[in-house]
C-alpha positions, 0 to 999 in steps of 0.5 A, a space after each residue: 500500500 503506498 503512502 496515498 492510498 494510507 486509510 487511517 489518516 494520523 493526526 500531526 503526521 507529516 512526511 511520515 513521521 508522527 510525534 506523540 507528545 508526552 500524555 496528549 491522548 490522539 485520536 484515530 477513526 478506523 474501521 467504525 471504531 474510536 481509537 485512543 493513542 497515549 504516550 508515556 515517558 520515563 527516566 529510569 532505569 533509563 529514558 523509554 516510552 510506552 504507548 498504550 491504545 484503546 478502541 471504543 475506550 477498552 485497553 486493546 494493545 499497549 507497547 512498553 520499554 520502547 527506545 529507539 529502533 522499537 517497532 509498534 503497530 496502530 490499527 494495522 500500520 507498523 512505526 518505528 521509534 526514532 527518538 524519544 525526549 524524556 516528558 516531552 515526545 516520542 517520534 515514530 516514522 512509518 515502516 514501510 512493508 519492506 522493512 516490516 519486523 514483529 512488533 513487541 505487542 502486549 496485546 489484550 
């Protein structure tokens, strides 16, 4: 599938690269259903991230101890941490199916 025909529209992407801020919940509509992004960064034992994400308000996957080079999936499109600023953002840039690894889901 190639960047234009993308159906999940991802609020503040650009050029493929989505930064979440530090515990501003996004919103994404996909396939009917609501779908709630928050990240999360701690300092210790050193700087990683979690991202957590609900559909229609339930705890569906949540991606935890994430630095960067760590791969997520969000409603069926793979991103790949590139940074992440301790209480601030955490950048994830859009894999491409030819790049496709395993995610580290702890999927509910």
């Amino acid at each position: 599938m190639s960047r234009d025909d993308a159906q999940v529209k991802y609020p503040f992407e650009f050029d493929g690269r989505w930064v979440l801020r530090y515990h501003i919940p996004y919103t994404v509509e996909h396939d009917g259903s609501t779908h709630r992004i928050v990240a999360t960064i701690f300092a210790r034992p050193s700087v990683h991230g979690r991202i957590q994400i609900n559909r229609d308000g339930q705890l569906i996957a949540e991606y935890d101890e994430l630095v960067p080079g760590s791969l997520v999936e969000i409603t069926g499109d793979a991103w790949r941490v590139a940074e992440i600023e301790y209480r601030t953002r955490v950048v994830l840039e859009r894999v491409t199916d030819d790049t496709k690894e395993e995610t580290g889901c702890t999927g509910r």
